[in-house]
C-alpha positions as CSV (number, residue, x, y, z in Angstrom):
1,X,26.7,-10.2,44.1
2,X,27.6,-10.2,40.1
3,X,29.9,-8.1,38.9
4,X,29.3,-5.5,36.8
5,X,31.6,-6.6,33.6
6,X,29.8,-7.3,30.2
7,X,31.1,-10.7,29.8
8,X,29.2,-12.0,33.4
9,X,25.7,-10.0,33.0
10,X,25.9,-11.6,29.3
11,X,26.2,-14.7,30.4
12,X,23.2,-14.3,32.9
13,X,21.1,-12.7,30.3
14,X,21.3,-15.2,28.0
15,X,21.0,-17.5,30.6
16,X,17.6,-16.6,31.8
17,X,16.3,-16.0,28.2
18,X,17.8,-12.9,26.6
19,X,18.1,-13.1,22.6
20,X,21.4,-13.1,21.5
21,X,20.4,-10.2,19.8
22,X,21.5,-8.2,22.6
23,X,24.5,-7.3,24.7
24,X,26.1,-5.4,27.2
25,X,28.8,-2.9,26.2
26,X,31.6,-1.1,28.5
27,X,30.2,2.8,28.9
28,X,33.9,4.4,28.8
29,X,33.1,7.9,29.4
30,X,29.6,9.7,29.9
31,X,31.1,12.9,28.4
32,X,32.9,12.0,25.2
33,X,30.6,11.0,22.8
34,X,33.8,9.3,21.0
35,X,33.8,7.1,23.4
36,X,30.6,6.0,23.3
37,X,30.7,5.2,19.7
38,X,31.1,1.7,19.6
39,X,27.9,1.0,21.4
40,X,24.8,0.9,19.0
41,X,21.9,3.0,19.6
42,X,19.4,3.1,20.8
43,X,20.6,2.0,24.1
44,X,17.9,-0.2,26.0
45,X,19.2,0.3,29.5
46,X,22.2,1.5,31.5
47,X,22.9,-0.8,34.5
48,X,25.7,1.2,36.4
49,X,27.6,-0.1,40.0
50,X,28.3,3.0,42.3
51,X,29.3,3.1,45.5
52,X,26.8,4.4,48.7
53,X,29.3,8.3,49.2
54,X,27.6,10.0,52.9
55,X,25.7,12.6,49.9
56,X,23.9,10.0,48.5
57,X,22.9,8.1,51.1
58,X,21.4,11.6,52.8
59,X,19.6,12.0,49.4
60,X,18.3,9.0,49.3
61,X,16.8,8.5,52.8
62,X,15.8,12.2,52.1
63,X,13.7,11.0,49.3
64,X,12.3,7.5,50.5
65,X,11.1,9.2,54.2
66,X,8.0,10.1,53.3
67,X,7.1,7.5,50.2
68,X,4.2,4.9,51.0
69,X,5.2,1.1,50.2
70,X,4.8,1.0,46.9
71,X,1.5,-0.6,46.0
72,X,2.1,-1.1,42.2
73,X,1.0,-4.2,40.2
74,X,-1.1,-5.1,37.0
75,X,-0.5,-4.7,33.4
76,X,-1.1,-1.0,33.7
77,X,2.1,-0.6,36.1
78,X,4.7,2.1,34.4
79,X,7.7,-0.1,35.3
80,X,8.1,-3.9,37.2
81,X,9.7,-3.6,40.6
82,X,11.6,-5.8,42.8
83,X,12.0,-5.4,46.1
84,X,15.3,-7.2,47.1
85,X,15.2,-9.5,50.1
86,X,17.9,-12.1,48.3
87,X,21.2,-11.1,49.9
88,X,23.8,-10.3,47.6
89,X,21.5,-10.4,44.2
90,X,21.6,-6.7,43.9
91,X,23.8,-7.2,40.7
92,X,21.5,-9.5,39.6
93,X,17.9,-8.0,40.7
94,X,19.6,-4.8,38.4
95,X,19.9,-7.0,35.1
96,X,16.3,-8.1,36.1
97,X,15.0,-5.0,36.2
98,X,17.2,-3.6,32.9
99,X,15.9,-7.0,30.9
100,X,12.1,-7.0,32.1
101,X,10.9,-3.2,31.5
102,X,11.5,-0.8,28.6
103,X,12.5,-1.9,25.0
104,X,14.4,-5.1,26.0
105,X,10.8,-7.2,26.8
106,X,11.0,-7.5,23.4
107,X,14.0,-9.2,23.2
108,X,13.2,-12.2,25.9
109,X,12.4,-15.3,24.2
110,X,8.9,-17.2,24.5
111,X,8.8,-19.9,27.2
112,X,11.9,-19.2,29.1
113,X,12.9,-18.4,32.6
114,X,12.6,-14.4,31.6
115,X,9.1,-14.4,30.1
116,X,8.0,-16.5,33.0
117,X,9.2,-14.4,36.0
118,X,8.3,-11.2,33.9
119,X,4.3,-13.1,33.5
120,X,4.4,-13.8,37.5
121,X,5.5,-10.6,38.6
122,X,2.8,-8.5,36.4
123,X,0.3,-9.1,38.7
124,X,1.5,-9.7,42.2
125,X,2.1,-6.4,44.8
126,X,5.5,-5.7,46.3
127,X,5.6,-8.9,48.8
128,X,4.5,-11.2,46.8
129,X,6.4,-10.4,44.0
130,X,9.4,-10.5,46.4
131,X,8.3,-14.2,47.5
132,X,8.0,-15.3,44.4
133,X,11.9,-13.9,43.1
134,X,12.5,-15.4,46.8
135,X,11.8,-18.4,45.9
136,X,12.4,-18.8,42.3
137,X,15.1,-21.8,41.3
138,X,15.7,-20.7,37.9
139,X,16.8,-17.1,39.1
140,X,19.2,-18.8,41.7
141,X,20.6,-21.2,39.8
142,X,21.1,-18.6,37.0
143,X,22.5,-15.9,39.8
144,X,24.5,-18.7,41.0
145,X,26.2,-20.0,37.8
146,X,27.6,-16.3,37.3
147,X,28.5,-15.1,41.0
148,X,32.0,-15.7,41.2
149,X,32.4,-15.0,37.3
150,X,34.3,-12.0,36.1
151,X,37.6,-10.7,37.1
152,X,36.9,-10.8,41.2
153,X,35.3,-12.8,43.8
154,X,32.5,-11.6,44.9
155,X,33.4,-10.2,48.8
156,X,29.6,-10.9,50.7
157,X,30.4,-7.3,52.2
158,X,31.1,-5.6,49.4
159,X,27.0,-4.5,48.9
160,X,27.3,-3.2,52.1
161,X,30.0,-1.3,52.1
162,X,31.0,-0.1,48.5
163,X,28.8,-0.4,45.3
164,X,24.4,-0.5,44.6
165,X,23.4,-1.7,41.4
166,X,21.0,0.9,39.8
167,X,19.0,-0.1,36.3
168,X,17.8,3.3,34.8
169,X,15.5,2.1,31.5
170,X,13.0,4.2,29.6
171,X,9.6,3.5,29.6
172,X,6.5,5.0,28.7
173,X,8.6,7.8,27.6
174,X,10.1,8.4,30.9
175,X,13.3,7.7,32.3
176,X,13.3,5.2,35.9
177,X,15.8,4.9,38.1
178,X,15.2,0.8,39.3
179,X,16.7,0.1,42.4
180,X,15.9,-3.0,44.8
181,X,16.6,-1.4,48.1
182,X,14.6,1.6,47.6
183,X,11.2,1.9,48.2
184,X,9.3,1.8,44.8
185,X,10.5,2.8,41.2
186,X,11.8,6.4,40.9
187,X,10.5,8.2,38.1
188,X,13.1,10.5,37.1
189,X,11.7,12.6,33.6
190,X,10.5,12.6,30.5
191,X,12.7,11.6,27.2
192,X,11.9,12.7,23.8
193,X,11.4,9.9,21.6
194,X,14.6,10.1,20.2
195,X,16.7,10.2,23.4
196,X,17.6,6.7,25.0
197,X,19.4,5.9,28.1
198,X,22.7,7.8,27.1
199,X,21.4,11.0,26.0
200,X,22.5,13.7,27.5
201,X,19.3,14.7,29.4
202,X,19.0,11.3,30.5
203,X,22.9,11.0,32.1
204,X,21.9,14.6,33.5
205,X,18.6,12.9,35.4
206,X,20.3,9.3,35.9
207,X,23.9,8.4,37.1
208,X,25.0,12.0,36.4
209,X,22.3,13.5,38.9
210,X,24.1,11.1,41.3
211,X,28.2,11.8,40.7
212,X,26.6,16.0,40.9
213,X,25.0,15.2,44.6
214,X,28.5,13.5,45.7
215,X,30.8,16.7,44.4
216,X,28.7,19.0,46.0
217,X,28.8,17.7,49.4
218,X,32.6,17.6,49.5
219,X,33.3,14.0,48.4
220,X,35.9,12.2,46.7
221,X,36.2,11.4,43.0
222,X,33.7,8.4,42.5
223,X,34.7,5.3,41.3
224,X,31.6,3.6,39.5
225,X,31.2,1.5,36.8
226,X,28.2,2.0,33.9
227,X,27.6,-1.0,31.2
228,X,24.7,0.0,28.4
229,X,22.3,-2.7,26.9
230,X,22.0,-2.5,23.2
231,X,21.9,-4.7,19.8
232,X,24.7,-6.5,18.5
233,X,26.2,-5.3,15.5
């Protein structure tokens, strides 16, 4: 599992065929706007780390109990979803889904690993689209190059039993909550055209809608960590 620190999901960006125009940035607060100053707007995608609280996890299989299998494929699709069934990619299936939806497409270069998972995925359903991640070698080589990057070895429990990666992007003027182990894309509202990612009403519908559901069942302070996709300087 990659961790979520600019520096590694930078490194497997570029890997797999970011532009260097982009980067990740450290979100230090979601309330002071000070703080979120150094990160240039508009922000592309927020790819946040946050551990599964007893709130959440009722909330979520809440949600998912009645949803079909998602069925979803074609150019016409709102979003393109993985299903995970790589153990310990959650980290990495997020970036996917942060790079290949929303404003970032436009930001993979021709020919590379990117564009050509992105081309295979349009058209194939859930399973096959799984398979074909499955058994992609660029994405595990690219996955593997980064997973014991960062500050900490990656513990093979640690998806399990502390943090999901969730990709929230906009697209289509709506904001999506992308998440491997659910069961299809979550749409989650509509953004103006002049809200990204880190506007307030998106916070309020993303990670923020999350941290609410955990203080009002009683739990503890959350511990979670958020980075933003955005230009360089």
């Amino acid at each position: 599992m990659a961790e979520n620190n600019p520096d590694v999901m930078n490194q497997l960006a570029m890997k797999l065929g970011l532009s260097s125009e982009l980067q990740f940035y450290d979100v230090y607060s979601l309330d002071e706007p000070e703080q979120l100053a150094h990160i240039p707007r508009p922000a592309l995608a927020l790819l946040v780390i946050i551990p599964l609280t007893p709130a959440w996890d009722r909330s979520r299989k809440a949600e998912d109990a009645n949803k079909e299998p998602y069925t979803g494929s074609g150019p016409d699709e709102p979003v393109i979803w993985f299903k995970q069934t790589i153990g310990h990619a959650c980290g990495s299936i997020g970036l996917l889904h942060s790079l290949i939806n929303g404003p970032a497409v436009d930001f993979i270069k021709r020919d590379s690993d990117l564009a050509a998972i992105r081309s295979l995925a349009i058209p194939l359903d859930m399973t096959k689209r799984a398979e074909m991640l499955y058994n992609s070698e660029p994405f595990e080589l690219a996955h593997k190059s980064v997973e014991q990057a960062g500050d900490s070895y990656a513990d093979p429990t640690s998806e399990r039993n502390g943090g999901h990666f969730v990709s929230f992007v906009k697209s289509g003027g709506e904001l999506w909550e992308l998440e491997g182990s659910r069961k299809g894309p979550l749409e989650r509202g509509s953004l103006a055209d002049d809200e990204d990612v880190l506007s307030p009403r998106a916070l309020d519908m993303g990670i923020k809608r999350i941290i609410k559901l955990n203080a009002d069942g009683g739990g503890e302070s959350l511990h979670f960590s958020c980075i933003a996709l955005a230009r360089r300087p």
